[in-house]
ROBA-236488 format. One record per residue (C-alpha): residue in three letters; z, y, x. Coordinates in Angstrom, 2 decimals. Layout:
N
<rodren><r>ALA</r><up>Z</up><north>Y</north><east>X</east></rodren>
...
! end
This chain:
184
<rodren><r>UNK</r><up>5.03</up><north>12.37</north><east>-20.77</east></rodren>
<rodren><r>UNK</r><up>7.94</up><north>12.43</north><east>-18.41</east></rodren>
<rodren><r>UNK</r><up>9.18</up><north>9.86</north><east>-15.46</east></rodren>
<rodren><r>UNK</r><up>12.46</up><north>10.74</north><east>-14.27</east></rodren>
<rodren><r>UNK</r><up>13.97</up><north>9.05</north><east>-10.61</east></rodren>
<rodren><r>UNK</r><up>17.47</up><north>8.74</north><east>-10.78</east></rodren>
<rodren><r>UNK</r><up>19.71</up><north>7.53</north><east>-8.35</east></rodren>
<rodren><r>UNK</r><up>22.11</up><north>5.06</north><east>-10.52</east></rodren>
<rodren><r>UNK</r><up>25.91</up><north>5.46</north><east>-9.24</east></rodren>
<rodren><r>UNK</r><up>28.04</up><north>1.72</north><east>-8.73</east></rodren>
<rodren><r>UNK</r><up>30.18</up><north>0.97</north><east>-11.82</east></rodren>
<rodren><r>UNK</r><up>27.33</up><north>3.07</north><east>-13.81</east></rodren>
<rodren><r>UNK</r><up>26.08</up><north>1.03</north><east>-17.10</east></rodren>
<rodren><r>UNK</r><up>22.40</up><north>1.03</north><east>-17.46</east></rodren>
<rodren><r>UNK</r><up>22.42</up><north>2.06</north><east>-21.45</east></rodren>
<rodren><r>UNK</r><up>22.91</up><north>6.31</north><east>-22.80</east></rodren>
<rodren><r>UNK</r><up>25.55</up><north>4.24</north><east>-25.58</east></rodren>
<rodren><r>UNK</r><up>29.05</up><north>4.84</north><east>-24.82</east></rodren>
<rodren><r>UNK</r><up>30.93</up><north>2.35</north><east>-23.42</east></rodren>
<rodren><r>UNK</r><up>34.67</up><north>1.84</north><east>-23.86</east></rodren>
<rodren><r>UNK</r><up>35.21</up><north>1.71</north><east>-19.85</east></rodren>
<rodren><r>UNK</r><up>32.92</up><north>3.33</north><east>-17.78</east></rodren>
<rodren><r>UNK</r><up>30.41</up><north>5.81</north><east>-17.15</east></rodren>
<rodren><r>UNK</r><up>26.68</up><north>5.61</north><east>-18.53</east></rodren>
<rodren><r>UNK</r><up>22.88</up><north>7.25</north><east>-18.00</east></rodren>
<rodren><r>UNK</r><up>24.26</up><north>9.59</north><east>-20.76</east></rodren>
<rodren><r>UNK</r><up>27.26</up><north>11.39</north><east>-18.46</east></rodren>
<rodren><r>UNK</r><up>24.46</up><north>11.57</north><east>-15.28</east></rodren>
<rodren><r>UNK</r><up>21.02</up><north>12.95</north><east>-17.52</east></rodren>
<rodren><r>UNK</r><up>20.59</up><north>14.64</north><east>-20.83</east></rodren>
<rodren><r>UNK</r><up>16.78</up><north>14.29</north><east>-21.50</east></rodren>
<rodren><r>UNK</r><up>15.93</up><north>14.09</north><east>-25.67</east></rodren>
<rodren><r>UNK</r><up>14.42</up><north>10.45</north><east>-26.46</east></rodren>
<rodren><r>UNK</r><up>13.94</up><north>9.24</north><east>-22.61</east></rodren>
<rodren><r>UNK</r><up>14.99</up><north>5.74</north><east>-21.70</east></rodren>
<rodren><r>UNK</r><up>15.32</up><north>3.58</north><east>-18.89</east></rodren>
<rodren><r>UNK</r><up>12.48</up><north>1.53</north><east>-17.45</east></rodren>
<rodren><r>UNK</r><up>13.89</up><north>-1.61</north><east>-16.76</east></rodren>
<rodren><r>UNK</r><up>17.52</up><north>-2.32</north><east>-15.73</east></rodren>
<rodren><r>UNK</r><up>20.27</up><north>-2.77</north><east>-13.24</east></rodren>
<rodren><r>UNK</r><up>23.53</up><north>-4.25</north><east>-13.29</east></rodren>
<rodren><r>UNK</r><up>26.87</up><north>-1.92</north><east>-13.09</east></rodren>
<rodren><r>UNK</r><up>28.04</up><north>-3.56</north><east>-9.65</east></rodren>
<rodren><r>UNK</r><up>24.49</up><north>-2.44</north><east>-8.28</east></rodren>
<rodren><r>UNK</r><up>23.22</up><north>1.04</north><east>-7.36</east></rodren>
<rodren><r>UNK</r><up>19.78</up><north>2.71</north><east>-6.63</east></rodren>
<rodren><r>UNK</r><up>16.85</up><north>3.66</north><east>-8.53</east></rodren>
<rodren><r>UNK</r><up>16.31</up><north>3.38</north><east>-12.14</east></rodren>
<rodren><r>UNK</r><up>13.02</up><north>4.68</north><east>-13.34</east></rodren>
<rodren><r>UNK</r><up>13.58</up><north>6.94</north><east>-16.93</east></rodren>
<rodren><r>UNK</r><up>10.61</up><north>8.15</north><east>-19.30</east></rodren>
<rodren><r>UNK</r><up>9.82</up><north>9.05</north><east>-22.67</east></rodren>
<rodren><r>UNK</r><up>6.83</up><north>6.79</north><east>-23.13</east></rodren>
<rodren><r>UNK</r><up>6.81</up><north>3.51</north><east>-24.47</east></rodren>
<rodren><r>UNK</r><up>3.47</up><north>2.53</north><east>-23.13</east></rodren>
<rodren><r>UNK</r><up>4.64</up><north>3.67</north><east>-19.41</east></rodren>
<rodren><r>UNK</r><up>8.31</up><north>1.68</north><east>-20.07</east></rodren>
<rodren><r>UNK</r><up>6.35</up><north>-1.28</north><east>-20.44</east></rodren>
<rodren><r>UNK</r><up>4.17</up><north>-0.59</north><east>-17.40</east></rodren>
<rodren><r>UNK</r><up>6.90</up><north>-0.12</north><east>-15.21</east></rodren>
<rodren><r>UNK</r><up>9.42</up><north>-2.77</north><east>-16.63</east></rodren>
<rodren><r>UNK</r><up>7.44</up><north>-5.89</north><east>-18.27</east></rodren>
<rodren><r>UNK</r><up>6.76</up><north>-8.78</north><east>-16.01</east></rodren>
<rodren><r>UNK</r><up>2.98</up><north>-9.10</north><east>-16.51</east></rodren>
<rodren><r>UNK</r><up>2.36</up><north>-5.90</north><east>-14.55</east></rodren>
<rodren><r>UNK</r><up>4.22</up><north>-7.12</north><east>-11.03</east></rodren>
<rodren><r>UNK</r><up>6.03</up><north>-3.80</north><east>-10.35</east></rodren>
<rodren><r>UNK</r><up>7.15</up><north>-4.28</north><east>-6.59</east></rodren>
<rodren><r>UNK</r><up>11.37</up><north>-3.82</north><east>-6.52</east></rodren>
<rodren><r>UNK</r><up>12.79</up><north>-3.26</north><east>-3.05</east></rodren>
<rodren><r>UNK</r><up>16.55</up><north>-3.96</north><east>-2.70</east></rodren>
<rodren><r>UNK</r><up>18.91</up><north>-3.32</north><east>0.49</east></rodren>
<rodren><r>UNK</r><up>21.34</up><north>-6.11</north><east>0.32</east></rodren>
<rodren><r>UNK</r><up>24.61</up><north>-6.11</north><east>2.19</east></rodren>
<rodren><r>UNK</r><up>25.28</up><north>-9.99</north><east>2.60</east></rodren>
<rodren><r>UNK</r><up>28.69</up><north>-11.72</north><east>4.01</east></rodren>
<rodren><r>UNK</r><up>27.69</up><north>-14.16</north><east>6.72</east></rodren>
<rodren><r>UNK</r><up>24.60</up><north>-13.87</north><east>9.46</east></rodren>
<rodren><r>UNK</r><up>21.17</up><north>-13.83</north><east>8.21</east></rodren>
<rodren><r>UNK</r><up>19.36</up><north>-16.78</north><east>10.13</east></rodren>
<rodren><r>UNK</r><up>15.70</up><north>-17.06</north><east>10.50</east></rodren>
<rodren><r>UNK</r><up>16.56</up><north>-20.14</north><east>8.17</east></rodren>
<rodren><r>UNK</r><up>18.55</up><north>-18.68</north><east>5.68</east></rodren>
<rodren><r>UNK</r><up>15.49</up><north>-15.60</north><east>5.17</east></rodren>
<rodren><r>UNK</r><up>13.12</up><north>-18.33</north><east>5.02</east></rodren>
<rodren><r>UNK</r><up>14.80</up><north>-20.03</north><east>2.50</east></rodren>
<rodren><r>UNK</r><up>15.42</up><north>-16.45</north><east>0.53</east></rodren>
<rodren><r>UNK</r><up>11.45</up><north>-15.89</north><east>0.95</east></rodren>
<rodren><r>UNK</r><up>10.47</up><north>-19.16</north><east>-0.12</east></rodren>
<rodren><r>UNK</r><up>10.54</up><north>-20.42</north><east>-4.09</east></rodren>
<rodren><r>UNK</r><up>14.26</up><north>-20.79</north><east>-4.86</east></rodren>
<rodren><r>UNK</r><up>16.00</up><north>-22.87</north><east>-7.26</east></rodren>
<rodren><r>UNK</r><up>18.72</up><north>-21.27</north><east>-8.99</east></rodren>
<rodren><r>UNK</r><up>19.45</up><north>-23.77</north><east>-12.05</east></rodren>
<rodren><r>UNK</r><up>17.72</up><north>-22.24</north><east>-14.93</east></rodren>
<rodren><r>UNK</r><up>14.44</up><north>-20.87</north><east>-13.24</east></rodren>
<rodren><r>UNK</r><up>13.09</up><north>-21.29</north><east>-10.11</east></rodren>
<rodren><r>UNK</r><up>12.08</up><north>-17.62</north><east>-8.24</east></rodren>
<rodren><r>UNK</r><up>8.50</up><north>-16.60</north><east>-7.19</east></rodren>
<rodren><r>UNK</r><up>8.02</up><north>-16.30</north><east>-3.47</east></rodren>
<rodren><r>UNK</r><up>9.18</up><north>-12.81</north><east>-2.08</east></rodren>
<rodren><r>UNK</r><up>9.52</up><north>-10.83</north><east>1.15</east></rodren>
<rodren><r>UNK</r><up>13.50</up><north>-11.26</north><east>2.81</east></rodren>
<rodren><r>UNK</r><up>13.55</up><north>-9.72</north><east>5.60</east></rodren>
<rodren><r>UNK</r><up>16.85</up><north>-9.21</north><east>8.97</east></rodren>
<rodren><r>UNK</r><up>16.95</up><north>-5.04</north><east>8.47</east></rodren>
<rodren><r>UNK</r><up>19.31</up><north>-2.80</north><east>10.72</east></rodren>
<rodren><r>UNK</r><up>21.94</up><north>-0.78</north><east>8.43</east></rodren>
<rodren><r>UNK</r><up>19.98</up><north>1.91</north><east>6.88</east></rodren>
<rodren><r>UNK</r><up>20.99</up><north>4.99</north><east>8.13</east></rodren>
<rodren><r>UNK</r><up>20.19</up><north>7.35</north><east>4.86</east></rodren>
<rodren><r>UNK</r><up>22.07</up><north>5.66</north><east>2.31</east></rodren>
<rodren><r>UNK</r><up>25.28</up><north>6.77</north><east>1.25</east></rodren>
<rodren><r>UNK</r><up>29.16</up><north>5.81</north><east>1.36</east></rodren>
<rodren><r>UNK</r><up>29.95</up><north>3.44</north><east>-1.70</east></rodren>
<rodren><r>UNK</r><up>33.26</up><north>4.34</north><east>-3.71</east></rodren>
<rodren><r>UNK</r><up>34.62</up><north>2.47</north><east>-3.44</east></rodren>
<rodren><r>UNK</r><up>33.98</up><north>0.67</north><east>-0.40</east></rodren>
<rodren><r>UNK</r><up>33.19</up><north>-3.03</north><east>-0.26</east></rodren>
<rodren><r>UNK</r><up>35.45</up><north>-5.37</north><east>0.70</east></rodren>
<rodren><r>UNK</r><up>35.96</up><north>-5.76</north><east>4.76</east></rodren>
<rodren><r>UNK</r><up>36.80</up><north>-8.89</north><east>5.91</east></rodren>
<rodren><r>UNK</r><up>37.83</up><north>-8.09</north><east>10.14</east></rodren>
<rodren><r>UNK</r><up>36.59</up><north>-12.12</north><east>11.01</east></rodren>
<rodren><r>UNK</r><up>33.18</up><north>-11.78</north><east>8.72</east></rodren>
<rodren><r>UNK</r><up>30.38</up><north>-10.15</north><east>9.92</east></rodren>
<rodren><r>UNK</r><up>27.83</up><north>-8.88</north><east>7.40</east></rodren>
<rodren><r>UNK</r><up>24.21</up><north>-8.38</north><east>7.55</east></rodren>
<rodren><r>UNK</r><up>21.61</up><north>-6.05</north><east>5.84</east></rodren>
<rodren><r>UNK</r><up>18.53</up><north>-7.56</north><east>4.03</east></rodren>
<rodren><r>UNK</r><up>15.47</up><north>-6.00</north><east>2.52</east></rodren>
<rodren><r>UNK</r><up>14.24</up><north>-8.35</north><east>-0.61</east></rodren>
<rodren><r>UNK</r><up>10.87</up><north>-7.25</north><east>-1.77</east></rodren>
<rodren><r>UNK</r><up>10.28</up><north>-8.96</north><east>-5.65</east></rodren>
<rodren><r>UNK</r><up>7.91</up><north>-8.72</north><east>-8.47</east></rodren>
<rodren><r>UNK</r><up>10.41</up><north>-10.41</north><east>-11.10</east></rodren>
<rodren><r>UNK</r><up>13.66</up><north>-9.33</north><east>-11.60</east></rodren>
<rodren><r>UNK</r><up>15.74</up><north>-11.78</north><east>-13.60</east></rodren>
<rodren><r>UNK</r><up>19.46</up><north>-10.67</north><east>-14.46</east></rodren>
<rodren><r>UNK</r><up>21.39</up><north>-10.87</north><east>-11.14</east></rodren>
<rodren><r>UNK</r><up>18.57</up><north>-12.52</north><east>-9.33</east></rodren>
<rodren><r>UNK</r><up>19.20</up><north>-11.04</north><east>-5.61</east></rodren>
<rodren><r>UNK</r><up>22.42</up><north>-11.69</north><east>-6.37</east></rodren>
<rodren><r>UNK</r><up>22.34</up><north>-14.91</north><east>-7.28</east></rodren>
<rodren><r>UNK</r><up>19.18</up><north>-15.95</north><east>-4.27</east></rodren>
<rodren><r>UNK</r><up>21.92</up><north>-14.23</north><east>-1.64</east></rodren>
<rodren><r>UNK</r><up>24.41</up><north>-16.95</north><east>-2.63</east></rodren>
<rodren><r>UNK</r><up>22.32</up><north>-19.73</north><east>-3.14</east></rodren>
<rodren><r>UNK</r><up>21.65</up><north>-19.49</north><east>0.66</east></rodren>
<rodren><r>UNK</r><up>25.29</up><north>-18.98</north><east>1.45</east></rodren>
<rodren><r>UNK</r><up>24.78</up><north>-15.05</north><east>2.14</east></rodren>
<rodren><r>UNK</r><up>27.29</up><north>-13.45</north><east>-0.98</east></rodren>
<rodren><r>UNK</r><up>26.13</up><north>-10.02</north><east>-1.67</east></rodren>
<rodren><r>UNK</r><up>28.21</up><north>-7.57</north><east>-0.94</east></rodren>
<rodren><r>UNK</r><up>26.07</up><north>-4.29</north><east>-1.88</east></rodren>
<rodren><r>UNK</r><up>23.27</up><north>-4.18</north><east>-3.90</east></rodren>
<rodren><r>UNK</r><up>20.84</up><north>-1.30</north><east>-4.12</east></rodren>
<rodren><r>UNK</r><up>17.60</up><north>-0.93</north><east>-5.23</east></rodren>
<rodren><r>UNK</r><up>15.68</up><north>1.35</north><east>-2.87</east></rodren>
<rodren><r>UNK</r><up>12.04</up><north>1.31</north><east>-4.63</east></rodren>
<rodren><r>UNK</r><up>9.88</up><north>0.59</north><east>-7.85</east></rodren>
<rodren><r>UNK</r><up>6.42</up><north>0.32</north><east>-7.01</east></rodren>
<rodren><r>UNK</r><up>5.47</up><north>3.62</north><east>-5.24</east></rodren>
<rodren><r>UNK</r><up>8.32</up><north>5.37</north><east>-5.68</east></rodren>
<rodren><r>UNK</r><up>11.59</up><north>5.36</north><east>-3.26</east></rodren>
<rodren><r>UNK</r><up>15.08</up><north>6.47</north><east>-3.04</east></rodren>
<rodren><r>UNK</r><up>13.14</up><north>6.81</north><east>1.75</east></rodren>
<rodren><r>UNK</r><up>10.86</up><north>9.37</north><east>0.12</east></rodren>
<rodren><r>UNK</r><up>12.71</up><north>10.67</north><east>-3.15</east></rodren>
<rodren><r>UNK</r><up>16.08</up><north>11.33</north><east>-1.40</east></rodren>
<rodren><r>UNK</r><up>18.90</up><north>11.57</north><east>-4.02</east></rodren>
<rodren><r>UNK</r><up>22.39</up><north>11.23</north><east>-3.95</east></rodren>
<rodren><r>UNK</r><up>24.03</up><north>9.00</north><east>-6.44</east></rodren>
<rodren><r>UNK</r><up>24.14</up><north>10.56</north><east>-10.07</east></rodren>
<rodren><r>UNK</r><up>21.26</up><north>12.74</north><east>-9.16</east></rodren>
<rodren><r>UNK</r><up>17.74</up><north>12.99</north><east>-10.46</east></rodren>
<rodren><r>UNK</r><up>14.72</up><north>14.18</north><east>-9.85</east></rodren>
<rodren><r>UNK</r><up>11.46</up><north>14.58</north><east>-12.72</east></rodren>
<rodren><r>UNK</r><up>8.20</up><north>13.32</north><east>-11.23</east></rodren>
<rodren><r>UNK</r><up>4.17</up><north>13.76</north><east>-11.30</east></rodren>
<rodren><r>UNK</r><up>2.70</up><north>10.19</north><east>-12.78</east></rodren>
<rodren><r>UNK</r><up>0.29</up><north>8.64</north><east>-10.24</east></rodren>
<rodren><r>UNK</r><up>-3.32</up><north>8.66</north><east>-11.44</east></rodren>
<rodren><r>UNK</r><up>-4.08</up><north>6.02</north><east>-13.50</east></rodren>
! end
């Protein structure tokens, strides 16, 4: 049984298919019959969990199990002590409403990497850096909570899945790392 860390470039699809524009998991790791454990969008970068066991997939990536997901968001705007209480608090985005979650004011993490390309920089904007802590992870969800309190993301990367981290597992984007399972 193998879990793999990789560190999911932006623009990167989350699938080993081809796809007619961009990159995939199959141009970054070449692993027989090992699959991603759970998702993230292209536009979003960070740690994707791999393995060749079903059984360990669905521990990592199915809802009923509560996997913690840490994200670093870059957000336009200034994060008030209003706005992260409204982040932490159950949100309502239209379709679902989102389980209570840790949002936090972080300073601009100094071990993550230069995007390629950059995001946008608007001269009159500021921006600020948030730490979301989740157990769900609808599609776009961060995304979609930033807004919702007027703070559009502008970088999205997930930093950690469960006990694992890109703080403790340092890898560059595209690179990965194969890992010893935590007792059970």
């Amino acid at each position: 049984m193998k879990l793999i860390l990789l560190n999911k470039p932006f623009n990167v699809m989350c699938q080993f298919s081809p796809h007619p524009t961009r990159e995939t998991l199959a141009d970054y790791i070449d692993i027989p019959n090992t699959y991603p454990a759970g998702r993230l969008d292209a536009d979003s970068e960070g740690l994707i969990l791999l393995t060749d066991d079903g059984k360990l997939q669905n521990r990592i990536s199915h809802p009923d199990h509560k996997q913690a997901k840490t994200y670093l968001v870059q957000v336009e705007g200034t994060a008030t002590s209003e706005k992260l209480k409204n982040l932490s608090e159950p949100l309502n985005l239209g379709d679902f409403v989102t389980q209570a979650c840790i949002a936090k004011h972080i300073h601009p993490p100094n071990w993550i990497w230069e995007r390629h390309p950059p995001i946008r920089d608007r001269a009159n904007i500021p921006t600020s850096w948030l730490c979301i802590i989740l157990s769900e992870g609808k599609n776009r969800q961060v995304r979609r909570m930033t807004a919702a309190v007027g703070l559009p993301t502008l970088r999205l990367i997930r930093s950690g899945i469960g006990g694992f981290s890109l703080e403790s597992h340092p890898l560059m984007p595209g690179e990965w790392q194969e890992v010893d399972l935590p007792a059970t």
